[in-house]
Structure formats: C-alpha cells, structure tokens
N, C-alpha and C positions, 0 to 999 in steps of 0.2 A: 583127468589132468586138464590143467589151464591151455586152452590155446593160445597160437601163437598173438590172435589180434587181442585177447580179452590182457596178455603180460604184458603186451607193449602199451595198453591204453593204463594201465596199473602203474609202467613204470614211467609213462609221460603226462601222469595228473600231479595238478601242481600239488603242495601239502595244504592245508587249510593253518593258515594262521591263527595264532593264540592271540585273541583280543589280552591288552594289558587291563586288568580292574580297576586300574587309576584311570586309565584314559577310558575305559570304555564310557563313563558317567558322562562323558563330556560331549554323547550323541543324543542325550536324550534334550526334553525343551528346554529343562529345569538351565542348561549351560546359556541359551540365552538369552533367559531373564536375567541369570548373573551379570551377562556383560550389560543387559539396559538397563542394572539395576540403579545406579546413579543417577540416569533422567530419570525415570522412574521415580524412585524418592524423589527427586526437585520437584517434579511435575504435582507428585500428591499434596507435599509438602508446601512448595512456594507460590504453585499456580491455583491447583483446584482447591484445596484448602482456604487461602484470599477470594475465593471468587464465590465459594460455598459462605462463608462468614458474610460478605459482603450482599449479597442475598438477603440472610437474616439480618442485621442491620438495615437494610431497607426496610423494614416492618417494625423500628423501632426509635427511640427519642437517645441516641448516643451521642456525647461530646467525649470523647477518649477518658476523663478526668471522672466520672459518673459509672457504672454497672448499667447497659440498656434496658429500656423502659419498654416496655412493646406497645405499639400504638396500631397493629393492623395496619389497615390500608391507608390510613390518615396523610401519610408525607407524600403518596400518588396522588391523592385525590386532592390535596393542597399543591400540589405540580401543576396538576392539569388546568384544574378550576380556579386557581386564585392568584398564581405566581403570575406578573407580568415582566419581570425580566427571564425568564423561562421563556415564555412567546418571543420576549424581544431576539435573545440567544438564538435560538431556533431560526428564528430570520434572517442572523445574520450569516449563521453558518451556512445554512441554506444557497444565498448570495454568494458565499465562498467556494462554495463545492461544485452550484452552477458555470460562474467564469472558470474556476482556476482545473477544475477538473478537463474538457476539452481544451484548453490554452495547452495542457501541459502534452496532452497528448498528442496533438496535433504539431508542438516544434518535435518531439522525441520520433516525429514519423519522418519530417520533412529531414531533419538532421539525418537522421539513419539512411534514409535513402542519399543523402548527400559522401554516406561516410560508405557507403554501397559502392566503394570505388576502386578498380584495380590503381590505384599511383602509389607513386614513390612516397615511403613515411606516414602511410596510412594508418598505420599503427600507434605511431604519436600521436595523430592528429585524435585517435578513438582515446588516449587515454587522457587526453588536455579535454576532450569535452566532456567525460566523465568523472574526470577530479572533482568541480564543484559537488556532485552528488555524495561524494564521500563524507565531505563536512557540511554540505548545507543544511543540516540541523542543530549544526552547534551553536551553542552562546555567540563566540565569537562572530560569524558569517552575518548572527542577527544583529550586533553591532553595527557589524559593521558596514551592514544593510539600513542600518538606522541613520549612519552614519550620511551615508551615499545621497538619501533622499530629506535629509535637513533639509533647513534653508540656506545654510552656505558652504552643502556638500556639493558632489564632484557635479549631479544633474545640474543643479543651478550655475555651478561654473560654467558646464560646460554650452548653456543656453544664453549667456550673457556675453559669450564671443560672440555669439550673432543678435545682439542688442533683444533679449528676452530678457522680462525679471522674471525672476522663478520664486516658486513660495516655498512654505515647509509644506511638503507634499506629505508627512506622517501626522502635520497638525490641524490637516484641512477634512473632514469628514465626509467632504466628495470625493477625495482620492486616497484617505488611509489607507481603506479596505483593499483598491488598485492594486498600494506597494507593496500588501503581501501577497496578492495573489499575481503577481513578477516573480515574486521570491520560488516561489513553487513550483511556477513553469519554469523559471530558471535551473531548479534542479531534475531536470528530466533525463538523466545521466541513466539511472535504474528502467527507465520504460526504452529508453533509446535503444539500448544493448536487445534487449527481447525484441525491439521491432528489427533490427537487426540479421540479429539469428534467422527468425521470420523471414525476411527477405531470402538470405541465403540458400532457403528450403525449397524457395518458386521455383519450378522447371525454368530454365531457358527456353527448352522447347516453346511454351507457350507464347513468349517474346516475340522468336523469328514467325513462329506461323503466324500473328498476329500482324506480322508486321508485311510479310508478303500479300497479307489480304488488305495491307493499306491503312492500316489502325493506326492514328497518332499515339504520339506520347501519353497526353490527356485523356485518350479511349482505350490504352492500353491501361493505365492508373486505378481505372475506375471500372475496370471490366476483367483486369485479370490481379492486378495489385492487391486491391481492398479488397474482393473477393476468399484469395488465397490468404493474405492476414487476417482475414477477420476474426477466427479463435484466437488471435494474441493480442488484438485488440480487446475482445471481450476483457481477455487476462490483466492486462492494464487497466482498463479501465475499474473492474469492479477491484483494485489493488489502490487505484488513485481516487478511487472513492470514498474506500474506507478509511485510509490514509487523511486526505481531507477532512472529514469528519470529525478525524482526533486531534486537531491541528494548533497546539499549543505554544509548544517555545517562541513561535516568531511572533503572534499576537503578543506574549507576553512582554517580551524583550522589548519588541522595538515600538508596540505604539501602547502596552499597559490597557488594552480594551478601548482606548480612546481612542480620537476626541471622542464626545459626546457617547457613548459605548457605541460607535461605528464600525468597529473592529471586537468587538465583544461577543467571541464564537463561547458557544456551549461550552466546550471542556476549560473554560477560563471560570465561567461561571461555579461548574464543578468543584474547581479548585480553590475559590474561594467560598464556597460554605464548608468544605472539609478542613482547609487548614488555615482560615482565615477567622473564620466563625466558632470554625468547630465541631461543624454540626456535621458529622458523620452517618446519623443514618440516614438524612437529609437528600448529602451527596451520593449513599449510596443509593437511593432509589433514583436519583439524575443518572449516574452509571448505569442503571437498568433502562431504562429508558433510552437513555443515548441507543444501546445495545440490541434494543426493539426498534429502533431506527434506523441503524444500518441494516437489519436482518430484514426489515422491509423494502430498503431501496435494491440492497441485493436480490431480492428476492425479485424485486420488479425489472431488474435488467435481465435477469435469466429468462424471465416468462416471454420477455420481449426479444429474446435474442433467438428467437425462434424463426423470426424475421428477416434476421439481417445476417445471421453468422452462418457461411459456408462448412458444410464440411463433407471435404472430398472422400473420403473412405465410406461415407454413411448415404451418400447420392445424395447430396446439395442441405439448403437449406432446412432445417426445422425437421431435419432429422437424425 
C-alpha cells in the first residue's frame, strides 16, 4: 500500500502540460530566423550583394551601357601611380578630417557639460541644440549654408555693421574648405547627447572628494572628467572620422569642389567618375580604397588608444 507521504506528493504534483504541435515549432532557432528574415534578405540582397558586385567591378573596364571587361589590377595601379587628382582628393580630405574632426568634438564636449545642468527647461534647451543635427545633412541646410557665407549673406551683413567688408567666403579657396568644416562642427547634436549620457555616469563621489583635497575645476576636468569619458570619446571620435571621410552633400551643394578643387574631398571625386564619366569600375576601385583608408586610420586610433583611453572595470589604461 501507498503511504501516507508518497499519496500526498501524488496528489500535489502539478500535471505536466501538453506542448500544443503548432506552437511547440516556435522554440526551436528556425522561429528566429523567420522573424530576421526580412533584414536578412535586405542585407543579402541590398547590402552584401552591392558590395560583393562592386568588388568585382574594381577589376574591370565597366560604364553601365557596356558588359565588363576585366582588366586585373590595372584601375589600382592607374590610382596609385598615375592619377593626380586622386593625390589632390586625398589631400583635401585629409585637411578635412584633420580640422573638422576635433572642432566637432571638442564644441559636443564643451556643450554637453554646459547642458550637464540641474535648471529650469533644460530639456528644451537639449532638444534646440540637437535640432540642427536632425537636418544638418539635408539639401536644404546646405543651401542654406551656402547661402549664409555668400558675399552678401547674413556673415557679411552682419561684419559690415561694425565697418568690415566681408568677401564670398565659399568663393575664396583660403576659406572654402573653413565653411564646411563650421558646417560639421555645427552639427555635433549626435556626439553631444553621447558625451552627455557619459557625464551622467561619473560618480559624484569623485567631484566632492576631489574637491575637499582642493582640486580646481580645471584639475578636476582633466583628472577625473576626460579620464572617466574617455571610452566615449574614443566612440565619437572613430564615428566622426568615418563620417568625415564620406563627406559629400555639403562639398557638393554649397561650393561644387571649388574654387580651384579646394574643397574637392574624395568621395566627390568618386562620384564623378561613376556617374559623371561612367566609368564604374573605375569608381569602384576608389570605393575600395577609400575603404582601405578608413580601415587603416581606424585601425591606428585603436592601436593608439591604448594610451589614452581609461577603463575603470579593466584597472586603467591599455587594458
């Protein structure tokens, strides 16, 4: 006979539930490939697909209108060796990515700690200095950035109340290159919100003890500030690098490569031997290369950030 403990543990086991055969399918992986199946096809389809073709047309003589022609290494080694607006491009971007790349990060830091503030309508104040960044890629903005730095836009107006003549600042090839790298730092709306957050993350603690051992503002900045951002810093930076690099619409719009191609970054050049020219497999070997160029500057900020970049979980730097 059953005792009394083995009926009572019988009659208080739960029952075992009957999986339903429709739903049970829906534990295995196969359910969520179904749901990523839509990126999934884009990604084969839209991304890796163009980037795979594009590849192979680097190794070939294509104008769209034509079947390509395979030519090996010919359109690389006509890059490197022979092309002199290729060097020039290079140059310019180069120039571009130097200035506008720390200009940008450096207001997005100085902002954010300004916006680091318990007041009243701080909240508007965050979302009015992040507006420009929503549109600052658009046509428009380039306009109307084009606009601004004429010669009888708002800058010249507004230097001529205090008896300045001002020039076209997009037609002068000492200052073309300037007005878009203003543009750029202008839009630091995207790095500002990440140094931001960043800040919000610093202990206090470290403030007040710093500050009973007598640390300024300036030795606190620099000793506990930039230290403790400095992986978001990284983050920005190798973001506004790459960014920089591909930096099209506003060359194009507002100064056309001019004057003189002073403003004539890389990816302008790209763009006209692909859809200017034609010449496809051309641009796609510039595409591969651009691409070997960022993978190398990146590559040299990481190697370097060994150096500079704190990280508190890992005991300090460069590890």
């Amino acid at each position: 006979m059953e005792s009394t403990v083995e009926q009572t543990g019988r009659l208080l086991a739960k029952p075992k539930k009957k999986k339903i055969p429709f739903l049970s399918r829906w534990e295995s992986p196969v359910a969520g490939y179904l749901f990523l199946s839509p990126w999934l096809i884009g990604f084969f389809l839209l991304t890796l697909g163009p980037i795979l073709m594009s590849l192979y047309y680097s190794f070939t003589d294509y104008s769209l209108l034509d079947a390509p022609h395979w030519l090996g290494t010919q359109n690389y080694k006509h890059i490197v060796m022979e092309d002199d607006t290729f060097r020039e491009s290079i140059k310019v971007t180069l120039l571009f990515v130097v200035f506008s790349v720390p200009l940008k990060l450096v207001t997005a830091l100085l902002v954010a700690m300004l916006l680091n503030k318990k007041i009243r309508g701080i909240s508007f104040y965050r979302t009015m200095i992040y507006f420009p960044s929503l549109i600052g890629t658009s046509i428009a903005v380039s306009i109307l950035w084009k606009n601004i730095f004429s010669k009888d836009g708002f800058i010249n107006q507004a230097l001529a109340l205090v008896g300045i003549q001002g020039k076209s600042w997009i037609a002068d090839p000492d200052t073309a290159l300037g007005t878009l790298v203003l543009l750029i730092a202008w839009q630091f709306g995207s790095a500002m919100i990440i140094f931001l957050a960043g800040l919000k993350q610093i202990p206090m603690d470290l403030y007040e003890a710093s500050s009973v051992d007598g640390a300024s503002k300036v030795r606190q900045f620099f000793t506990i500030t930039l230290p403790m951002l400095s992986p978001i810093i990284l983050f920005n930076f190798v973001q506004s690098t790459i960014n920089s690099f591909q930096m099209f619409t506003q060359a194009f719009i507002i100064t056309n490569g001019g004057p003189v191609n002073s403003t004539y970054v890389y990816v302008m050049y790209l763009y006209e031997r692909a859809f200017s020219k034609f010449q496809m497999g051309y641009a796609s070997a510039l595409a591969w290369i651009l691409l070997v160029i960022i993978a190398a500057v990146t590559a040299l900020i990481f190697a370097t950030s060994k150096y500079w970049v704190y990280y508190e979980t890992q005991g300090g730097k460069g590890k």
